[in-house]
DSSP file (Angstrom, degrees, kcal/mol; ACC not computed):
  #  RESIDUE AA STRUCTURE BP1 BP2  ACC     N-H-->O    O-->H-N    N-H-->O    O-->H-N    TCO  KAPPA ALPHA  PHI   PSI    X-CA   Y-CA   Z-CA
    1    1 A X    >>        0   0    0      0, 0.0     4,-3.3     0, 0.0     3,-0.6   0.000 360.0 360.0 360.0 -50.2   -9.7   -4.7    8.9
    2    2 A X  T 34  +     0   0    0      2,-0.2     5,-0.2     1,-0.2     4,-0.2   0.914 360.0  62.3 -44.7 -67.2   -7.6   -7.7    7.4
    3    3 A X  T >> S+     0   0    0      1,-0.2     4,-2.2     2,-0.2     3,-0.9   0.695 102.1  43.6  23.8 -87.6   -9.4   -6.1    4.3
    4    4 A X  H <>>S+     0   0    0     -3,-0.6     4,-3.4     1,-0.3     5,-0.6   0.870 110.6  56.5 -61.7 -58.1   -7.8   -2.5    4.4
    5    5 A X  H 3<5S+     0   0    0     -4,-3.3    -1,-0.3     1,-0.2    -2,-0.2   0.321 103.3  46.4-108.5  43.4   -4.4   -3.7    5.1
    6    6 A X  H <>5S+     0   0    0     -3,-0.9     4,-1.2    -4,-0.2    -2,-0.2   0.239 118.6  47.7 -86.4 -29.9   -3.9   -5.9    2.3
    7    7 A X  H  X5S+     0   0    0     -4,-2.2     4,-1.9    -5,-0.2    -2,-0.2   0.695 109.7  51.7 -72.6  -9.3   -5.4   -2.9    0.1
    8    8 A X  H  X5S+     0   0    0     -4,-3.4     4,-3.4     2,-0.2     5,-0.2   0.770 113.9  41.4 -88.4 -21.3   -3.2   -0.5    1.9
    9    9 A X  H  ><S+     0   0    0     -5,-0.6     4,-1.3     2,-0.2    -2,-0.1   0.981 112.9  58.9 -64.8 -33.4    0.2   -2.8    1.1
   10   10 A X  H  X S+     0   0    0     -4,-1.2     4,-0.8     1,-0.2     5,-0.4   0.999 114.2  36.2 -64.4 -57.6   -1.5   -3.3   -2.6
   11   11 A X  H  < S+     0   0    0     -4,-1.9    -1,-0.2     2,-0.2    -2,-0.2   0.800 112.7  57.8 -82.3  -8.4   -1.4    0.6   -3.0
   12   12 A X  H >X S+     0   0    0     -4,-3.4     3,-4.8     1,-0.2     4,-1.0   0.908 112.9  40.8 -59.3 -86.1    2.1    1.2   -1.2
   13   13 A X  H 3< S+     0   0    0     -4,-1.3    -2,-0.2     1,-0.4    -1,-0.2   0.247 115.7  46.5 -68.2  11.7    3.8   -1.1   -3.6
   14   14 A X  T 3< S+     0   0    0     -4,-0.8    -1,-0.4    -2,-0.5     4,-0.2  -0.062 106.2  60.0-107.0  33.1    1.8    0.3   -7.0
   15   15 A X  T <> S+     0   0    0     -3,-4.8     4,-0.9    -5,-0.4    -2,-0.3   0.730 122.0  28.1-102.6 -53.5    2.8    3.9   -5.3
   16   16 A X  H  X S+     0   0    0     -4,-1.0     4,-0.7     1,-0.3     3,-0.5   0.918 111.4  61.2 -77.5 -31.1    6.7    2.0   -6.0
   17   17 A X  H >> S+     0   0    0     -5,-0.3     3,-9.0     1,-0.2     4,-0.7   0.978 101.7  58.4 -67.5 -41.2    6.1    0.0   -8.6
   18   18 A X  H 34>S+     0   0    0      1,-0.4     5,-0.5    -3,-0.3    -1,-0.2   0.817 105.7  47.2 -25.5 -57.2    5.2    3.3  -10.7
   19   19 A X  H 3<5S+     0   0    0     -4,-0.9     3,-0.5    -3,-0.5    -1,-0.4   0.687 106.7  55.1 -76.6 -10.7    7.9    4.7  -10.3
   20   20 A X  H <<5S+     0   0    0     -3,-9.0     2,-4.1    -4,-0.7    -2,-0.2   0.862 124.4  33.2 -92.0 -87.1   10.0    1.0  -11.3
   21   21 A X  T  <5S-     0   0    0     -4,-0.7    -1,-0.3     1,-0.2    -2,-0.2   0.204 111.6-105.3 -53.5  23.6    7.8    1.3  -14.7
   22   22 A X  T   5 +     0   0    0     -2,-4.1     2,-0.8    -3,-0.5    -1,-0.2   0.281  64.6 142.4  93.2 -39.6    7.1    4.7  -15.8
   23   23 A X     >< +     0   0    0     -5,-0.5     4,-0.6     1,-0.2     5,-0.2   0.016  15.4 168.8 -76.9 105.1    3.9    5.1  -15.0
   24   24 A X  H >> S+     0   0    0     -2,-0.8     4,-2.8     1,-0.2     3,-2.1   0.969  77.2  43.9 -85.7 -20.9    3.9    8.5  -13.9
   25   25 A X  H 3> S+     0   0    0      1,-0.2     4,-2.3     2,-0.2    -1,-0.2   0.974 109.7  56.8 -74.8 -24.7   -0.3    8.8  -13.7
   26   26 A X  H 34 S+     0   0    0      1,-0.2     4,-0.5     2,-0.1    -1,-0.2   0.742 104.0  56.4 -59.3  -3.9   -0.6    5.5  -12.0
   27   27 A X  H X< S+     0   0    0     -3,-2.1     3,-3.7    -4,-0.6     4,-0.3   0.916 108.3  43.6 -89.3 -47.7    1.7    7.3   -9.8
   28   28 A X  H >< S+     0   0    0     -4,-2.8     3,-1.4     1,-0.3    -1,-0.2   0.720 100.5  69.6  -7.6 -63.1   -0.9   10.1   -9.3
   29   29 A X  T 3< S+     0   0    0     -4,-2.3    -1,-0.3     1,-0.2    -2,-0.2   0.441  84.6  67.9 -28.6 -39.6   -3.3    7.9   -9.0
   30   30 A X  T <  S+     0   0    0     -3,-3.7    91,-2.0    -4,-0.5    -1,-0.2   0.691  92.8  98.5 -52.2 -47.8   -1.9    6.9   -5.6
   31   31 A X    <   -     0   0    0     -3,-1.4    90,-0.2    -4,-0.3     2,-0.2   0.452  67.2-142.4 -55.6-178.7   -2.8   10.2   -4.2
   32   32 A X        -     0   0    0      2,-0.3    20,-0.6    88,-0.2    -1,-0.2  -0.521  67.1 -84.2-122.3 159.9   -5.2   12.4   -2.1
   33   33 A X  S    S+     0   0    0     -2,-0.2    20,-0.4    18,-0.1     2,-0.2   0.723 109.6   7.6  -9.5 -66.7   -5.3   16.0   -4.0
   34   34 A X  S    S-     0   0    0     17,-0.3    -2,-0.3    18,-0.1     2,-0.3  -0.846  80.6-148.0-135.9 171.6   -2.4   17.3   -2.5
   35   35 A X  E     -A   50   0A   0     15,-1.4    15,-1.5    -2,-0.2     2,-0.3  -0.920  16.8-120.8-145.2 108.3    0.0   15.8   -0.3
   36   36 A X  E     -Ab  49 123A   0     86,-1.0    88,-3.1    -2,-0.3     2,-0.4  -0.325  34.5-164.4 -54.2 124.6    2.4   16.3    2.6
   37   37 A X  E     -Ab  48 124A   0     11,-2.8    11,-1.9    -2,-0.3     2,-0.2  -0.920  14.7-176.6 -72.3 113.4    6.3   15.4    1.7
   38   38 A X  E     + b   0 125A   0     86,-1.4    88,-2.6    -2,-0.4     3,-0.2  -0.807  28.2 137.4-103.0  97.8    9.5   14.8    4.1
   39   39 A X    >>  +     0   0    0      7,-0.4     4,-2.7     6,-0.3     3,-0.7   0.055  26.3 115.1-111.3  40.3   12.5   14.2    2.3
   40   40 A X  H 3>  +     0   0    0      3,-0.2     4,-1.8     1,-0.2    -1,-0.2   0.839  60.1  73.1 -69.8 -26.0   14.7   16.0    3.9
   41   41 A X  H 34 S+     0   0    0     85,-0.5    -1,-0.2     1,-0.2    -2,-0.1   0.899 120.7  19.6 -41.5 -44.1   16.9   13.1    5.0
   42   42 A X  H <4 S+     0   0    0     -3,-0.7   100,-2.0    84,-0.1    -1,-0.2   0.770 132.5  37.0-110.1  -3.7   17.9   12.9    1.4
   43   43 A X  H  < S-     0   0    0     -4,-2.7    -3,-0.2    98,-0.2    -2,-0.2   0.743  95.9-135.0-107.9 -33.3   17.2   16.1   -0.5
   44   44 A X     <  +     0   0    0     -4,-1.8     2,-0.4    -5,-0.4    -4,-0.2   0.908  65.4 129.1  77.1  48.1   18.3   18.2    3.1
   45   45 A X        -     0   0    0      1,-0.2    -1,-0.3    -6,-0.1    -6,-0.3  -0.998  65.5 -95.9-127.9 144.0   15.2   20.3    2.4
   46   46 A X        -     0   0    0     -2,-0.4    -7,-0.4     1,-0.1     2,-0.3   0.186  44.2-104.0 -36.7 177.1   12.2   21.3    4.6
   47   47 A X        +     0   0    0     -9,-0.1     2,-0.4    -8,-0.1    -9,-0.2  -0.679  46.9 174.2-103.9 164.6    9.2   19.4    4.5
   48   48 A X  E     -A   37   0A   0    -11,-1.9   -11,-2.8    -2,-0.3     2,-0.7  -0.926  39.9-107.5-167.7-165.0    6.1   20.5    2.8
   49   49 A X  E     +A   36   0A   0     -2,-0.4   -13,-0.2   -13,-0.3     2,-0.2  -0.972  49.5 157.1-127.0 108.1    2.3   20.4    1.3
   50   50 A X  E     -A   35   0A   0    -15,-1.5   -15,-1.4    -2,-0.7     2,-0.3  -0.969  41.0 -93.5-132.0 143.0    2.5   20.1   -2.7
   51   51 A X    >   -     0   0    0    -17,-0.2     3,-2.0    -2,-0.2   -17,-0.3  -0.501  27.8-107.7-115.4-176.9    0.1   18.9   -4.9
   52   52 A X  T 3> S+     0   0    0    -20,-0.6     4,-3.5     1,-0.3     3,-0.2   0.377 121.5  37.5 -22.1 -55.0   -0.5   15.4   -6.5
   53   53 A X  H 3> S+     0   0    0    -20,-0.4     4,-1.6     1,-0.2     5,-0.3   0.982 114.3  58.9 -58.4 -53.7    0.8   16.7  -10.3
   54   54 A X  H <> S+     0   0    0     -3,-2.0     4,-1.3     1,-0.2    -1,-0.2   0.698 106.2  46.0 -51.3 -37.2    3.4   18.7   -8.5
   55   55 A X  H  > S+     0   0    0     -4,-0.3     4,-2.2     2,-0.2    -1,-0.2   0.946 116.3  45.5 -41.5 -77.7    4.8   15.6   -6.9
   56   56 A X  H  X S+     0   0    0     -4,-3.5     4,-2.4     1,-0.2     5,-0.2   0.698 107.2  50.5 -63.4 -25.0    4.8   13.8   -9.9
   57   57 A X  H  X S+     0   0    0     -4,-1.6     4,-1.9     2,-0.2     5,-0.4   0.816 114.3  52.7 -81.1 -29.8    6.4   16.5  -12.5
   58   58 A X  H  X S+     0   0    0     -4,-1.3     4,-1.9    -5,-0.3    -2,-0.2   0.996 114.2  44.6 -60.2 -57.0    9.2   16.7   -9.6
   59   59 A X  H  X S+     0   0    0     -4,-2.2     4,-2.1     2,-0.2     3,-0.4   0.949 115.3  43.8 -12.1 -93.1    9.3   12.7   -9.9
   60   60 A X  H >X S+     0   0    0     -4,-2.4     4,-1.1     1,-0.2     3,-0.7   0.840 112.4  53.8 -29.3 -69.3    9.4   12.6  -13.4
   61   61 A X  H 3< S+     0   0    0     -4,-1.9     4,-0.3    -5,-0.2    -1,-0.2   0.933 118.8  33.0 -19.9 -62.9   12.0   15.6  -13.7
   62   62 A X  H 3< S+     0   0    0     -4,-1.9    77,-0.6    -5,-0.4    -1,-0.2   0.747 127.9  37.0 -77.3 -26.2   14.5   14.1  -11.6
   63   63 A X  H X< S+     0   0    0     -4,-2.1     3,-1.8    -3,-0.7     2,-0.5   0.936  83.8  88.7-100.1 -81.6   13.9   10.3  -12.4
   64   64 A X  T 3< S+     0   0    0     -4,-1.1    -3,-0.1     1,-0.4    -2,-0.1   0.199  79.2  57.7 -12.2 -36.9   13.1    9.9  -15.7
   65   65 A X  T 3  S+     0   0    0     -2,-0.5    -1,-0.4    -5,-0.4    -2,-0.1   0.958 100.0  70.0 -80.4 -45.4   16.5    9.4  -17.4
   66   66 A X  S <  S-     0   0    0     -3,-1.8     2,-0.3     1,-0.1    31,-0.2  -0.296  85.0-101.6-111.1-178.5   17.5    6.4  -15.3
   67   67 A X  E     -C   96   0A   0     29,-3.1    29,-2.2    -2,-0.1     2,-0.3  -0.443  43.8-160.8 -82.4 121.7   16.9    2.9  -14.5
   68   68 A X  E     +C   95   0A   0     -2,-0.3    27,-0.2    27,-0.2    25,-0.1  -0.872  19.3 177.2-125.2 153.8   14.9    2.6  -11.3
   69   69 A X  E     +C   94   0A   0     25,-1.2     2,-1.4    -2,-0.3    25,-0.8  -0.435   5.0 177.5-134.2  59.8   14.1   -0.6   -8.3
   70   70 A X  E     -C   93   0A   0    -54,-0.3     2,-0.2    23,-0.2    23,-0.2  -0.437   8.2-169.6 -98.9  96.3   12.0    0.2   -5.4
   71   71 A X  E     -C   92   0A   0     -2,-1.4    21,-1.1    21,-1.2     2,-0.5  -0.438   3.4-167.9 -49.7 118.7   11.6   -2.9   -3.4
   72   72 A X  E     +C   91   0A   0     -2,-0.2     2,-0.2    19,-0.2    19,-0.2  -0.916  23.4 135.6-125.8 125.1    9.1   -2.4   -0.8
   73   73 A X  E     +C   90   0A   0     17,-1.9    17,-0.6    -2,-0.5     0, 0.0  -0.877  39.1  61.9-151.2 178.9    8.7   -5.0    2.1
   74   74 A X  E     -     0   0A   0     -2,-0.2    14,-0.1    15,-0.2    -1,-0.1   0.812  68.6-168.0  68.7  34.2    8.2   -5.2    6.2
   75   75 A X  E     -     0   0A   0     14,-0.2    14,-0.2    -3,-0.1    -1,-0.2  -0.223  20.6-168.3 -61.6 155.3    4.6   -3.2    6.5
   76   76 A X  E     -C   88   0A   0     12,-1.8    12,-0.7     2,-0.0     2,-0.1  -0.485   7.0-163.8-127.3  80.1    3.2   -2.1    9.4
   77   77 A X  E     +C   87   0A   0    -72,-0.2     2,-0.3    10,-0.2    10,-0.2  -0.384  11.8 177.4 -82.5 120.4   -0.2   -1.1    8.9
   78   78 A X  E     -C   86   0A   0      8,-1.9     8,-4.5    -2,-0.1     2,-0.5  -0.931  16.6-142.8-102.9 136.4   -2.1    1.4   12.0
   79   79 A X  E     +C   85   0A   0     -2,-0.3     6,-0.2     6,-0.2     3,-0.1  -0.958  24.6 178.8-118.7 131.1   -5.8    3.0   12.1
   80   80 A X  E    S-     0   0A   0      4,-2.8     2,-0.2    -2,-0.5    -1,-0.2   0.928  84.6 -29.0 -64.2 -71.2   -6.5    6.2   13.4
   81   81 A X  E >  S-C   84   0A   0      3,-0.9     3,-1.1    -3,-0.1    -1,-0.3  -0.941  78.2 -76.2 176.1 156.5  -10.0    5.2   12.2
   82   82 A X  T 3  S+     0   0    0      1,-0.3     3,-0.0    -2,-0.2    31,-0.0   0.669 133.7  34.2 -44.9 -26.3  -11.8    3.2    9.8
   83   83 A X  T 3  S+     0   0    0      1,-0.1    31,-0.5    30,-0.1     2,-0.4   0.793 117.7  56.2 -89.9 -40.7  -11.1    5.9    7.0
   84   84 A X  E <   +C   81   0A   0     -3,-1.1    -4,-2.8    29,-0.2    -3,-0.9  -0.764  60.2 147.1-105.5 127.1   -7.4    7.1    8.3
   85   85 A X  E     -C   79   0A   0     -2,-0.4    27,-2.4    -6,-0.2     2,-0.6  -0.891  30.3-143.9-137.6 177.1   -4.1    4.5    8.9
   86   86 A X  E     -CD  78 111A   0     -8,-4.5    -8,-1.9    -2,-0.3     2,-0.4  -0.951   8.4-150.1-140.4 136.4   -0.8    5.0    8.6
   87   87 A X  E     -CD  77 110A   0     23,-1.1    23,-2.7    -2,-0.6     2,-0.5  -0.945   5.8-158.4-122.7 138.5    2.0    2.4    7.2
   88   88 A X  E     +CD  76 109A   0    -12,-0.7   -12,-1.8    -2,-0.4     2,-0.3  -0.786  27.9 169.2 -93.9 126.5    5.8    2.2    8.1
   89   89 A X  E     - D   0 108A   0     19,-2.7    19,-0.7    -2,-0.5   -15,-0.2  -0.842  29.8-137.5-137.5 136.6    7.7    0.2    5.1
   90   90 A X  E     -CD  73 107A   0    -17,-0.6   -17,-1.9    -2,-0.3    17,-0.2  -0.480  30.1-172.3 -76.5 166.3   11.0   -0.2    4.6
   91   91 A X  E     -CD  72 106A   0     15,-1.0    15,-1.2   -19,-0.2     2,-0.5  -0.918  22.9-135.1-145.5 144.8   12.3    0.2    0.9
   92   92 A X  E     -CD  71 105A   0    -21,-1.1   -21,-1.2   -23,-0.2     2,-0.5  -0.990  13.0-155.7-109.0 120.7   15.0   -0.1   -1.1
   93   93 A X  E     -CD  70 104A   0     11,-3.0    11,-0.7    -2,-0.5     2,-0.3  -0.629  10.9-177.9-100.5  59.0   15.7    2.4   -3.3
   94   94 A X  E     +CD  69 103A   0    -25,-0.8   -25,-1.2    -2,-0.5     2,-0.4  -0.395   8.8 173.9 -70.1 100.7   17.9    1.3   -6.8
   95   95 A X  E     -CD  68 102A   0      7,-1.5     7,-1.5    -2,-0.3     2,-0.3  -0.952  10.7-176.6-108.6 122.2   18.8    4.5   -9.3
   96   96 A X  E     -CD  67 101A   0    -29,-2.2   -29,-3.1    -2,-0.4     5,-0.2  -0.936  13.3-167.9-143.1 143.8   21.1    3.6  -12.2
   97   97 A X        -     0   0    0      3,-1.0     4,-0.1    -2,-0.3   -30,-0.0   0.156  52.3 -88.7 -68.8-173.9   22.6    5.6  -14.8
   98   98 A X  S    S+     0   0    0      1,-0.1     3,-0.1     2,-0.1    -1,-0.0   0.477 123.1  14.0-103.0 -11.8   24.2    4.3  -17.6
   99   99 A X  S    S+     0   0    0      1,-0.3     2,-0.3     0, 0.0    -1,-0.1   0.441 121.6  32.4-143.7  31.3   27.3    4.4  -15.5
  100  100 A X        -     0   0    0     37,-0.0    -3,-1.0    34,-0.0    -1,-0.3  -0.856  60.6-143.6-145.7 120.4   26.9    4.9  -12.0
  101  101 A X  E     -D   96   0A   0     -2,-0.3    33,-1.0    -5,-0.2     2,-0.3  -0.652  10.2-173.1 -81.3 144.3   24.2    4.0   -9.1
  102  102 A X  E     -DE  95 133A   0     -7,-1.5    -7,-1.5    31,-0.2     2,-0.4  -0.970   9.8-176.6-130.1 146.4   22.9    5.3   -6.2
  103  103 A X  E     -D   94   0A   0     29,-2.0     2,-0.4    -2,-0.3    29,-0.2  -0.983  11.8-146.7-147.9 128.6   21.1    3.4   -4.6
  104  104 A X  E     -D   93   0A   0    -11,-0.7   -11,-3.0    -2,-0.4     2,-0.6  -0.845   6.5-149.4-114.5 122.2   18.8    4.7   -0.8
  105  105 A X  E     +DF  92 130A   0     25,-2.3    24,-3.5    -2,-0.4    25,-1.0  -0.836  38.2 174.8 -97.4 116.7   18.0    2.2    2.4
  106  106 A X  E     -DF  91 128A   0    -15,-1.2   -15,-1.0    -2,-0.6     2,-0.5  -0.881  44.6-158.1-124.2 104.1   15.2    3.6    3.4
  107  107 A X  E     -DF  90 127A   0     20,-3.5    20,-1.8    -2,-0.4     2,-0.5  -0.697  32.5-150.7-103.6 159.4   12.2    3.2    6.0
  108  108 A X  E     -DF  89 126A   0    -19,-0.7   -19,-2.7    -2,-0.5     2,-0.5  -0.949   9.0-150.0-119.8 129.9    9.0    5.2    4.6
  109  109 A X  E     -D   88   0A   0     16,-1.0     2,-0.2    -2,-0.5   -21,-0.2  -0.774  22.6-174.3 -64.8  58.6    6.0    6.9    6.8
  110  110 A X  E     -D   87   0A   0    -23,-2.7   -23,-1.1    -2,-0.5     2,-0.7  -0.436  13.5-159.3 -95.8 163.1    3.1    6.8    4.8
  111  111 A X  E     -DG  86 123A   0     12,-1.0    11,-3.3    -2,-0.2    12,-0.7  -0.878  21.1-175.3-116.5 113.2   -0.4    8.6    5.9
  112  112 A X        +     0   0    0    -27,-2.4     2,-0.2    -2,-0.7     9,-0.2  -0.162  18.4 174.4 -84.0-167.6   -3.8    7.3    4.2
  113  113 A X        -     0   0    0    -29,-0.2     7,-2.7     5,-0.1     2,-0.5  -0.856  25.2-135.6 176.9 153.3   -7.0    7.9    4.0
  114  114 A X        +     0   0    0    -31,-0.5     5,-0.2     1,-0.2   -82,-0.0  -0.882  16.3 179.8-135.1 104.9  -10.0    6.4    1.9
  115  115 A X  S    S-     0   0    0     -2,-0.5    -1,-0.2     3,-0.4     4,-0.1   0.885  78.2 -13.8 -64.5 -64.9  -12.1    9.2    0.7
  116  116 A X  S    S-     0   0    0      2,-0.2    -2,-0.0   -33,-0.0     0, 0.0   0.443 123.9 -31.3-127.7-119.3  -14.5    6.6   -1.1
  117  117 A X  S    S+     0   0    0      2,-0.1     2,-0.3    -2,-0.1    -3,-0.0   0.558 119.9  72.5-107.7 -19.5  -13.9    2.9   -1.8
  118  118 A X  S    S-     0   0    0      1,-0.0    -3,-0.4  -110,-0.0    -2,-0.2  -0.709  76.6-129.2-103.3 129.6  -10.2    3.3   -2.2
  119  119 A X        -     0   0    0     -2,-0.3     2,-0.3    -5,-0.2    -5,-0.2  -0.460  30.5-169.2 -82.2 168.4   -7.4    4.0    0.2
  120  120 A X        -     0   0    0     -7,-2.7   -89,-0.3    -2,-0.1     2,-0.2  -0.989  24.0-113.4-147.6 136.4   -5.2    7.1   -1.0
  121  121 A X        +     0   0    0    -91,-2.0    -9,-0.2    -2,-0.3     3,-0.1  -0.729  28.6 179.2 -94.8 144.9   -1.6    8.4    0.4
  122  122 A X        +     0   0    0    -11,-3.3   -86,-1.0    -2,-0.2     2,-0.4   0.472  67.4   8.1 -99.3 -36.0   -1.8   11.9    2.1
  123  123 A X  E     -bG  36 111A   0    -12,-0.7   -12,-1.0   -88,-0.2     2,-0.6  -0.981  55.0-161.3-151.4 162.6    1.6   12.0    3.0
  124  124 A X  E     -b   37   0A   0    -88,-3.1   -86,-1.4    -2,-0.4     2,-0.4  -0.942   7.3-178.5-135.7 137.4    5.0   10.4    2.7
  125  125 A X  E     -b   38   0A   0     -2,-0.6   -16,-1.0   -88,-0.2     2,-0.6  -0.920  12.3-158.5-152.7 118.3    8.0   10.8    4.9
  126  126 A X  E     -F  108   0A   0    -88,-2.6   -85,-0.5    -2,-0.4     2,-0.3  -0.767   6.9-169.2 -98.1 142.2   11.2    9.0    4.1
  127  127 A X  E     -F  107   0A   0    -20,-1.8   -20,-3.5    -2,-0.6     3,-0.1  -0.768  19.0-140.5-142.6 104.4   13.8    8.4    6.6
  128  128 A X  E     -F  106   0A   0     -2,-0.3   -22,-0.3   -22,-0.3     3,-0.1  -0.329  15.6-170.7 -62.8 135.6   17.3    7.0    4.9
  129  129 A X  E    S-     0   0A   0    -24,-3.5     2,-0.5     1,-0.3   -23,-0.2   0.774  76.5 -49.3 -85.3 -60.4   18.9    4.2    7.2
  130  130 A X  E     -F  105   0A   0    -25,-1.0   -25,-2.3    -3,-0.1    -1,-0.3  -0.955  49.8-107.4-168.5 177.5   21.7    5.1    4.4
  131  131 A X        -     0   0    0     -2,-0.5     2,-0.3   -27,-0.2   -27,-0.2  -0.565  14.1-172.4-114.0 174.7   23.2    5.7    0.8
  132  132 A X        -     0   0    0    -29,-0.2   -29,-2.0    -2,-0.2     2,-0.2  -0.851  52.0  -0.1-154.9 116.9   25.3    3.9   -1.2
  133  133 A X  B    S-E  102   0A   0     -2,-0.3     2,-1.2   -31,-0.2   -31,-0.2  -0.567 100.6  -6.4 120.3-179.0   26.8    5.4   -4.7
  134  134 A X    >   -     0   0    0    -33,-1.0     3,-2.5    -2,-0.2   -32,-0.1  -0.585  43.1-176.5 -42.9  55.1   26.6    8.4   -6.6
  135  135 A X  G >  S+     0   0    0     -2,-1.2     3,-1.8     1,-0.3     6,-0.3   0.654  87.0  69.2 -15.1 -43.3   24.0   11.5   -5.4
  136  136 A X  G 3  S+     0   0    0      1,-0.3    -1,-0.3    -3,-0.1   -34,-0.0   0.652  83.9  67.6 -74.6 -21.3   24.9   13.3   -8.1
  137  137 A X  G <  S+     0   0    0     -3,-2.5     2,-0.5     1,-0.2    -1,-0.3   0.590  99.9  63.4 -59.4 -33.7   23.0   10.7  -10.5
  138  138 A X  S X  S-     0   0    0     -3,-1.8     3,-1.8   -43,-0.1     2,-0.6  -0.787  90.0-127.9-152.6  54.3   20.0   11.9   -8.9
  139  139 A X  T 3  S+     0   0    0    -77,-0.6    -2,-0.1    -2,-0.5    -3,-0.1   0.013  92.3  13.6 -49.5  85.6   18.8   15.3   -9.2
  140  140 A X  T 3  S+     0   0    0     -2,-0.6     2,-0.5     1,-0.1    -1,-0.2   0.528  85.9 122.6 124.5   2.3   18.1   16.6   -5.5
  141  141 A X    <         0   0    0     -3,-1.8   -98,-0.2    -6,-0.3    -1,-0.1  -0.686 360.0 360.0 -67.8 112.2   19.6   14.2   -3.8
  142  142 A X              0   0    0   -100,-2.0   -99,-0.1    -2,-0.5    -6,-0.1   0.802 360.0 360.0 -77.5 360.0   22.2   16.0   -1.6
């Protein structure tokens, strides 16, 4: 058990670190097939089932021009069962432009699951404590 949730913290924080460095197939990587979503806290859109690529070309889209920091700390790792857990971690979310930040306090819902040898997020559900900055920086941010 000890086991599993020091590999599920390893793959929450390279599911952020991706984003800090580019890597948008490591971010893929992260995934189950498809994936449940909630960001409505920050985009003020339903939640929904899209999958892995879809995720990531949204990512990419919206991100890609600016300077990114997501600091990920304070897990709390739960099993459904030896293949399914879920972890709460809070994050901080740093976007900057070339002149403006906005920058999201954040705690994140994630759902695994380890198909084979690896655990893999199934879904992700952000719920912002608060914002700070410039939405607009941020395509899809409300």
């Amino acid at each position: 058990m000890e086991k599993d949730i020091l590999e599920i913290q390893k793959e929450i924080a390279r599911f952020a670190t991706s984003f800090d460095v580019k890597d948008w197939d490591g971010l893929q990587a992260c995934f189950t097939e498809s994936l449940f979503t909630d960001y409505s806290d920050l985009r003020g859109t339903p939640p929904q089932t899209i999958t892995a690529a879809e995720y990531v070309r949204q990512r990419r889209e919206s991100l890609d021009h600016l300077k990114l920091h997501h600091l990920v700390g304070n897990y709390e790792v739960g099993f459904t069962d030896s293949n399914s857990a879920t972890c709460c971690a809070s994050m901080v979310v740093w976007r900057k432009s070339d002149k403006e930040e906005f920058t999201s306090h954040c705690v994140y819902v994630f759902q695994l699951t380890k198909p084979d040898s690896d655990w893999k997020i199934t879904g992700i559900t952000q719920k912002v404590l608060w914002n700070e900055g410039t939405s607009s920086i941020h395509q899809g941010a409300k």
